[in-house]
C-alpha positions as CSV (number, residue, x, y, z in Angstrom):
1,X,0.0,0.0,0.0
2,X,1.1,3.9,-0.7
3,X,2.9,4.7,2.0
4,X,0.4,8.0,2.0
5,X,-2.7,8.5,0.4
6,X,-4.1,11.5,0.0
7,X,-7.8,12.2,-1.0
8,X,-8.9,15.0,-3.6
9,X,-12.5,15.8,-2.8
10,X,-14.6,18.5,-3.3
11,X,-18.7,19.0,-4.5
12,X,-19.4,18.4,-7.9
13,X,-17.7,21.1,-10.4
14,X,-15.3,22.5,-7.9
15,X,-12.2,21.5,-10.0
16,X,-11.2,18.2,-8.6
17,X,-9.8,16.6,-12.3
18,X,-7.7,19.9,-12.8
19,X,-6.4,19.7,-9.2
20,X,-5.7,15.9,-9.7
21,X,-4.1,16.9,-13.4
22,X,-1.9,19.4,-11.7
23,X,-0.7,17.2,-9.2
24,X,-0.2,14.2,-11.9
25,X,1.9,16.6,-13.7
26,X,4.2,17.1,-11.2
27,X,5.0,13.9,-10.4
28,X,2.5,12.1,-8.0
29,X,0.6,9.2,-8.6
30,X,-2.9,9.4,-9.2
31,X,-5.8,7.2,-9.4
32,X,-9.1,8.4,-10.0
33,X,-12.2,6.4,-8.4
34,X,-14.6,7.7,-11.0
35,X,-13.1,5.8,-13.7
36,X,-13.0,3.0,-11.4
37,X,-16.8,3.1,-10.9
38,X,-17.7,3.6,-14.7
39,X,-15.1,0.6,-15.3
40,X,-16.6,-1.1,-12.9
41,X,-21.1,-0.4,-13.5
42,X,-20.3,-1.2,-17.7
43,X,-19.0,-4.7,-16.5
44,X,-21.4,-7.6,-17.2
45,X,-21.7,-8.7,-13.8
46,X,-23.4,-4.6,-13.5
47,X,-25.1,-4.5,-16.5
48,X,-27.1,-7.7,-15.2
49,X,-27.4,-6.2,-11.5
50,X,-29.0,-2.9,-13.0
51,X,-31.4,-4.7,-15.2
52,X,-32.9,-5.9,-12.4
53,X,-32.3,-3.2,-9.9
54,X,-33.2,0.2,-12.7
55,X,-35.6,-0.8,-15.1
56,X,-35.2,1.0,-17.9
57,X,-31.3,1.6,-17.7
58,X,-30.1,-0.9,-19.7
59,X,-30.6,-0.8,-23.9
60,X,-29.4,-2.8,-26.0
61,X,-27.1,-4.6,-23.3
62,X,-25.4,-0.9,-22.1
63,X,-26.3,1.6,-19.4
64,X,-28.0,4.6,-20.3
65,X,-26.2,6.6,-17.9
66,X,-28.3,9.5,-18.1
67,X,-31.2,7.1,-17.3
68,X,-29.5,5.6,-14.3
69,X,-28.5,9.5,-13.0
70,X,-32.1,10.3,-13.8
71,X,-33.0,7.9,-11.2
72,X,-30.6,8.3,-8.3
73,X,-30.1,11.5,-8.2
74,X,-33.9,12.5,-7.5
75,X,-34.2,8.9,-5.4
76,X,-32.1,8.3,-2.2
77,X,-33.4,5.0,-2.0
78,X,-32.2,3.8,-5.4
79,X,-29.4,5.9,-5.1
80,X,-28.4,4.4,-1.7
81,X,-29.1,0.8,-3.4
82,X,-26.8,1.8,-5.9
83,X,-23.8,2.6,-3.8
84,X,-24.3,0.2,-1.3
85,X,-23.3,-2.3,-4.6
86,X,-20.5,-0.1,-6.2
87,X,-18.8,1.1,-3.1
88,X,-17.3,-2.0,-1.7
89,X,-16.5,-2.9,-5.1
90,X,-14.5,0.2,-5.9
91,X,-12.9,-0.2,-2.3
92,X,-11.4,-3.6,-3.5
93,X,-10.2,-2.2,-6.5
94,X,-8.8,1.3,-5.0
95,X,-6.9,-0.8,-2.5
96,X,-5.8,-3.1,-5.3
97,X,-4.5,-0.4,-6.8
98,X,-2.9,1.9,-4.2
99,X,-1.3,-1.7,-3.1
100,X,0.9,-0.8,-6.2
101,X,2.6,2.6,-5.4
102,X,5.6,3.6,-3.2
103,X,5.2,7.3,-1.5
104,X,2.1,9.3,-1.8
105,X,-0.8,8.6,-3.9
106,X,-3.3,11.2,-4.8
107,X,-7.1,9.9,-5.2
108,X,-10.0,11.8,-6.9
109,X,-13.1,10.8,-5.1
110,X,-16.4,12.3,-5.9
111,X,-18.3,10.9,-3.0
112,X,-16.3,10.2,-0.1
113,X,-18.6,8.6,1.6
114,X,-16.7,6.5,4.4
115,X,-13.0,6.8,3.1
116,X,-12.0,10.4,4.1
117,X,-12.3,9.0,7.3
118,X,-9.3,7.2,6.7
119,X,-6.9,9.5,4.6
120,X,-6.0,12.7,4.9
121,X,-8.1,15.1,2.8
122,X,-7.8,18.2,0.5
123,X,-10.7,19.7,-0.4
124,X,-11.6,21.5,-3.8
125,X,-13.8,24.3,-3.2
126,X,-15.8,26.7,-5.2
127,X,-19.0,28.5,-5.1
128,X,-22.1,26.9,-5.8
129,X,-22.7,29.7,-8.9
130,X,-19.7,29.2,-10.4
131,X,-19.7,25.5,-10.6
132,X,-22.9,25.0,-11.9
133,X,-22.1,27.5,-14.9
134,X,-18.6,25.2,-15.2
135,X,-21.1,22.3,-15.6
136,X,-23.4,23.8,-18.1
137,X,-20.4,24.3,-20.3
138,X,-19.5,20.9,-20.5
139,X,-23.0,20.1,-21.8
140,X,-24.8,18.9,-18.3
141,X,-28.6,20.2,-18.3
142,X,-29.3,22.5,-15.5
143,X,-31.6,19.9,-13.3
144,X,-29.1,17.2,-13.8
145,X,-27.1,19.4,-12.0
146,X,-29.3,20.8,-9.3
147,X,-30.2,16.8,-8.7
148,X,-26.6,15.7,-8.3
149,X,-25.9,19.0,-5.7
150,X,-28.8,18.5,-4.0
151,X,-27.7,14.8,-2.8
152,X,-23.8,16.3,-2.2
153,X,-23.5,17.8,1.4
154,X,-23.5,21.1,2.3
155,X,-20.2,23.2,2.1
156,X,-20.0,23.0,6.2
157,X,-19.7,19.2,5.8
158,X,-17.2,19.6,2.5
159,X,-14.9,21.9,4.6
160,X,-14.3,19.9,7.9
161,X,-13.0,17.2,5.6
162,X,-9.5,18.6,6.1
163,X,-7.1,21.4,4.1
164,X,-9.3,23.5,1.8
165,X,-8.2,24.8,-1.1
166,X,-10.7,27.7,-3.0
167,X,-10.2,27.4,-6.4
168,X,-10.9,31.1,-7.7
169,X,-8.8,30.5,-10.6
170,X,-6.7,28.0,-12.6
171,X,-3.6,29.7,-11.4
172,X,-4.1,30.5,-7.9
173,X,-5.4,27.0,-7.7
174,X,-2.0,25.5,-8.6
175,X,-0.4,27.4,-6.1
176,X,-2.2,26.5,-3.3
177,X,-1.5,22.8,-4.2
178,X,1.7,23.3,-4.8
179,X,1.9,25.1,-1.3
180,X,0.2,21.6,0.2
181,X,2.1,19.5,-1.1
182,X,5.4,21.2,-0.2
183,X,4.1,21.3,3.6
184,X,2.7,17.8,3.5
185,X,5.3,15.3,1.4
């Protein structure tokens, strides 16, 4: 296992993937657990598991992903059926992984769920406002995006995670992570 890991985190939009692309650049190992999960829920053993689970999701033996966000990001109960499958499947595979790398690993998470509780944390943050207009630019529709922030917790919850970093721009973001990581490695 790393001999550090250290989790990237932030709400949806906050800049997360540029923070983890900075940090790749310069060096670090990375692994991102939302390329995990989509390797993971276009398996066959998923594809089967959300037939029967998300009516609807599946055509022509793929997900619809949109279909599948549709649904569990205006129902907690499906989306808590969902994660309660995926996460300790991405778990394996994140440990699998981090099993591989000497020093410090840097992991995107989306939804930290259980596992900032057992890494340190830096957390992405930006205002609500600007990363919903940052998600409307890549093509999202505007109540996919109030759907997936209103399951996220509040910015309270995001910022006792650990160090926060506010990304008000691409450059001061940099800075500040290359600040962290000359304090923390």
């Amino acid at each position: 296992m790393a001999k550090k890991v250290i989790i990237v985190t932030g709400p949806i939009g906050s800049g997360k993937s540029t923070a983890i692309e900075h940090i790749s650049n310069k060096g670090y190992p990375t692994l991102d657990l939302d390329k995990i999960s989509n390797e993971i829920i276009n398996s066959k053993e998923s594809i089967k598991f959300l037939d029967n689970n998300f009516p609807g999701v599946i055509k022509n033996k793929k997900l619809d992903k949109a279909s599948l966000a549709d649904i569990v990001f205006s129902d907690n109960e499906k989306l808590k059926i969902l994660e309660d499958y995926l996460h300790p499947k991405i778990l394996i595979e994140f440990q699998q992984q981090a099993s591989k790398v000497d020093g410090t690993l840097f992991v995107e998470v989306s939804a930290p769920k259980n596992i900032y509780k057992d890494f340190e944390c830096l957390v992405i943050s930006t205002p609500e406002s600007v990363r919903i207009e940052r998600l409307l630019d890549r093509g999202m529709k505007l109540k996919d995006i109030k759907n997936r922030i209103h399951t996220q917790k509040n910015e309270d919850w995001w910022n006792s995670l650990g160090h926060v970093i506010s990304n008000n721009s691409h450059s001061s973001l940099e800075q500040e992570i290359d600040k962290f990581i000359n304090e923390k490695i």
